[in-house]
N, C-alpha and C positions, 0 to 999 in steps of 0.2 A: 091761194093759201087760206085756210080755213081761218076759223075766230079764234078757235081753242088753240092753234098753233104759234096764233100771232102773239096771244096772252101769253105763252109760254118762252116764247122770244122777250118781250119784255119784263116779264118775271126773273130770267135770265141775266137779263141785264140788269135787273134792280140787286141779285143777288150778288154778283159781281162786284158790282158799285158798293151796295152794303157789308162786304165779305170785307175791300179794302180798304173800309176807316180804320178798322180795330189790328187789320193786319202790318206787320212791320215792314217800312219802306227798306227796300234793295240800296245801297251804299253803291256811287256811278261816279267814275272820271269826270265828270261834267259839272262845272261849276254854274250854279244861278247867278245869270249877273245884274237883268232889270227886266221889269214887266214896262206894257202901257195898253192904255185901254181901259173899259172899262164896261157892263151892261148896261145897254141903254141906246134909243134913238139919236140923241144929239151929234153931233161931230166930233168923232175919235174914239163913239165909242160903240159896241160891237152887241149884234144879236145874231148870235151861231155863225161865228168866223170859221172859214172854212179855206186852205191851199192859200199860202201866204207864197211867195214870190218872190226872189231880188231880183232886182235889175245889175247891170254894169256897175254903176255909180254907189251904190249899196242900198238904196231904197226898197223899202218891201212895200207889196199891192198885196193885200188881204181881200177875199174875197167875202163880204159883211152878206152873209146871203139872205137873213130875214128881215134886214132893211131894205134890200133891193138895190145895193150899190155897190162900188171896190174902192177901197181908201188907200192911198199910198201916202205910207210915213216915211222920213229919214233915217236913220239907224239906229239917232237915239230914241224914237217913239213921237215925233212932233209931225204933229199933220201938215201933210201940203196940197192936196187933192183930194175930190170924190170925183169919181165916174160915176154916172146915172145912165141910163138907159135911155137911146137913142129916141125913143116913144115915150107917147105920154100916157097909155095908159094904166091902168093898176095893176102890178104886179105882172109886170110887163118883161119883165128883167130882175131874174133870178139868178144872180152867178154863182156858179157852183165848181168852176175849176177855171186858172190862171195860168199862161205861158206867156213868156216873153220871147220875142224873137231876137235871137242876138246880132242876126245883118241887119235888124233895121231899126231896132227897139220898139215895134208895134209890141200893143199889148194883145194878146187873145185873149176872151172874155168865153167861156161857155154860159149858157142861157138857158139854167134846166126844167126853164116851166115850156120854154119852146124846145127848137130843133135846133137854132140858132148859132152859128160862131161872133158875136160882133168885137170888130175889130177899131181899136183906139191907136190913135199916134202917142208918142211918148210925152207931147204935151199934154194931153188928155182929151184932144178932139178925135170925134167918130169920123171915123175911115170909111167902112162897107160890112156888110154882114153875108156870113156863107150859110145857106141851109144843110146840115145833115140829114134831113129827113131818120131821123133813128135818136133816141131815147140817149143822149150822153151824158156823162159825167165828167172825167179831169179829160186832161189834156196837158202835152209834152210838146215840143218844139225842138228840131235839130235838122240843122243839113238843108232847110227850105223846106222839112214831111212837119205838119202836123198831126200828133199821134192822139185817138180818144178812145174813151172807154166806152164803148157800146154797152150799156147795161139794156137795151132792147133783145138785142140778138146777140150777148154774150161773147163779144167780140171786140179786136181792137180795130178801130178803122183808120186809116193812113189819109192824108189831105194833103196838096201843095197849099201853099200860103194864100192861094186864091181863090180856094173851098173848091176844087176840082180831086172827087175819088178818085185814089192811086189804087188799092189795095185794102186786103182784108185779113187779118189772119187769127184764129182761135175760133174756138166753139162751144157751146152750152155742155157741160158735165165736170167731172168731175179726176178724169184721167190726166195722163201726161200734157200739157200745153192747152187743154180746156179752163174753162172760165166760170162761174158763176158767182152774176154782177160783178165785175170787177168796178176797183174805185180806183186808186191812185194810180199812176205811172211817172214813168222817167226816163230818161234817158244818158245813160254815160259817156262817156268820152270814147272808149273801147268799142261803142258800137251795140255794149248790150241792154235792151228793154227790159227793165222790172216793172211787173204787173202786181197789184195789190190783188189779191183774187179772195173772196169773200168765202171760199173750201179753207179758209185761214193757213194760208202759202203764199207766199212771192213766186209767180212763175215768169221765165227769165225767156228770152227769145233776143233773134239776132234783129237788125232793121229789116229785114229779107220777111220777118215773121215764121223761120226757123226757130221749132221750140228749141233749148238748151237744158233749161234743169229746172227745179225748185226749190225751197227751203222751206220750215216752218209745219206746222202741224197746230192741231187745237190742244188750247192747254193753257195753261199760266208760269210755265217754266221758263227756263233761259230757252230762247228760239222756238219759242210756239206761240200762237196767237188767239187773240177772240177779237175778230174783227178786223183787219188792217186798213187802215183807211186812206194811208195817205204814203208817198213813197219819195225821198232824195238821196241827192248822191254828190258827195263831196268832192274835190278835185282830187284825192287819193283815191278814188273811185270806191270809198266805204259807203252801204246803206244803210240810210235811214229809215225805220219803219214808224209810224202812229199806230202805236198796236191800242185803240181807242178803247176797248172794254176793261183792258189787264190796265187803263192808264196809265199809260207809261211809252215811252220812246225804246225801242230797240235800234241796236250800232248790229250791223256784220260786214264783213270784206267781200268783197265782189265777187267771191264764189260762193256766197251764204254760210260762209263760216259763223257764229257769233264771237260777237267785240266784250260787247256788256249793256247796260242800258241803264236810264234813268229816270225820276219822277216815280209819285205812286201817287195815291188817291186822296185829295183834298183841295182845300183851297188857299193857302200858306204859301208863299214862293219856294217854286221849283215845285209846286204839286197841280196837280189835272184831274179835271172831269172830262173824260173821255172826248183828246186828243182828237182832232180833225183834221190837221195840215202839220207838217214840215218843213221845213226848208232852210238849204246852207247855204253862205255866203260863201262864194269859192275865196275869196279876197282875204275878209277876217278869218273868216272860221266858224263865225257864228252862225248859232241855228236856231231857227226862230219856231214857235210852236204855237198852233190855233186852239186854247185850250175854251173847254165849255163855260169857265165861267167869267168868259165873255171880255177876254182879255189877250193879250200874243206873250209869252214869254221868250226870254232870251238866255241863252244857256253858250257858255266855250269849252271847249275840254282845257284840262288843268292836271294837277298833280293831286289837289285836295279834292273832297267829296262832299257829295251835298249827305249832310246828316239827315234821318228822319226826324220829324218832330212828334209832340205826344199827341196822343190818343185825342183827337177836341171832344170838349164838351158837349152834353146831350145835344144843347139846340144847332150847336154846330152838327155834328152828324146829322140832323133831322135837316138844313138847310142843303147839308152835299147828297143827303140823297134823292129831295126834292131836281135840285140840280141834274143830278144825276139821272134821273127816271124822264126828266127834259129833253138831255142829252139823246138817251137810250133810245126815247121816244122819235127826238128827228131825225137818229140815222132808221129807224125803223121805215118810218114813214115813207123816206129815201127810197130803201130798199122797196119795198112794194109798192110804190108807186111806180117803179122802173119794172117791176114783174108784170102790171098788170096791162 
């Protein structure tokens, strides 16, 4: 990808990000209920959190990827662990997508400076690690398959829990059941795979890697995307999108219908700089969200709605589009670092 193309990609996103300070936030079923977190190195708080995670017990594992580690909190945001990287040496261990296995509660860890899957027990000791030999991103967990996003060869790759290749399915373009870069994935109850696919669509296949459909198109409307970063699926089998550029979380029904959606661009509770992770608690309900400015928020549905607030002041906009141009910048970097 050329210079002028790349500039034109973050231009893109700068304009995005700048278009929705001044523009008015969408009115969403979803009530704000508490953040935690905060930017910064120390303990508990977050440099580009990315695929937050519950477990069984309702614990989320956040994936803190520019520290180098995954923090698991309790529900209400109080720390009880870091994972660190099996090695010692720098930047050794990048995590960049979360699964838990629910027969065993191992943790999966992706490791996007390697190839790496490492594997944690539920207390927080290292297990084993599987090579993918291939450029990954998230990763999904169901039935003993673990599922990853091949952003090398724009594909999904299929794993037993033991990092032995099952399967492969998808391919670079831009047609029916093709890919490029995909990020997020998931897996539902029903058997069906949504793929966050970067042609800004959810494309849907069965476990088999039978394509089924898609949803979504580029855009800023109800059910169109810039970006989708990140993908879950509630125990009614509704999707969750991180459509991260339009920041904002989009709702659809398991045939890609649109629900509604929530969040829009700032830094105020129940607002985002561009969205990186999802994730619902089948149990609550809650869903938790990796937002840029370096914090998780927490949102339920409800009857009431989250209000916009006003327009912030200059230095405030000057601070979210810093933020924002941050943001733009590491999923950029992301992206073509996985092309090249």
């Amino acid at each position: 990808m050329g210079t002028l193309e790349n500039l034109s990609i973050v231009l893109a996103g700068a304009a995005v990000i700048t278009l929705g300070i001044v523009g008015k936030a969408q009115a969403a079923s979803f009530n704000f209920l508490y953040s935690f977190g905060s930017s910064g190195r120390g303990p508990g708080q977050f440099f580009s959190p990315v695929s937050p995670v519950v477990d069984s017990s309702g614990n989320v594992y956040v994936a803190d990827n520019a520290n180098e580690r995954v923090q698991e909190f309790n529900s209400s945001g109080t720390l009880l662990s870091i994972l660190s990287s099996p090695g010692n040496a720098p930047e050794q261990f990048v995590p960049d997508g979360l699964a838990i296995d629910d027969q065993t509660g191992n943790i999966f860890v992706n490791d996007y400076k390697s190839s790496l899957v490492d594997v944690f027990s539920n207390k927080g000791g290292f297990l084993y690690a599987f090579d993918t030999k291939s450029q990954e991103d998230d990763l999904a967990i169901d039935g003993g398959k673990v599922y990853l996003s091949n952003q090398s060869d724009n594909k999904i790759d299929v794993f037993d829990t033991s990092g032995h290749l099952l399967s492969s399915f998808g391919s670079a373009g831009s047609g029916p059941g093709q890919l490029n870069t995909p990020e997020g994935l998931a897996v539902a109850q029903s058997g069906k795979v949504y793929v966050a696919d970067t042609n800004n669509r959810i494309n849907v296949f069965d476990t088999n890697g039978s394509f089924l459909s898609s949803f979504g198109s580029s855009g800023d409307g109800p059910g169109q995307f810039d970006f989708p970063f990140d993908v879950s699926i509630d125990k009614s089998g509704n999707v969750y999108v991180a459509d991260s550029f339009n920041n904002r979380i989009q709702v659809f029904d398991s045939s890609g219908g649109f629900l509604t959606s929530f969040g829009s661009l700032g830094s105020d509770p129940g607002q985002f700089v561009t969205p990186s992770g999802v994730a619902v608690d089948s149990s609550s309900g809650n869903v938790y969200v990796a937002d840029g400015n370096g914090r998780i928020e927490v949102f339920n549905s409800g009857t009431s709605v989250i209000t916009p607030t006003a327009v912030p002041e200059p230095s405030e906009n000057l601070s979210l589009i810093l933020a924002g141009l941050f943001s733009a910048g590491f999923l950029l970097k992301r992206n073509l670092k996985s092309r090249s």
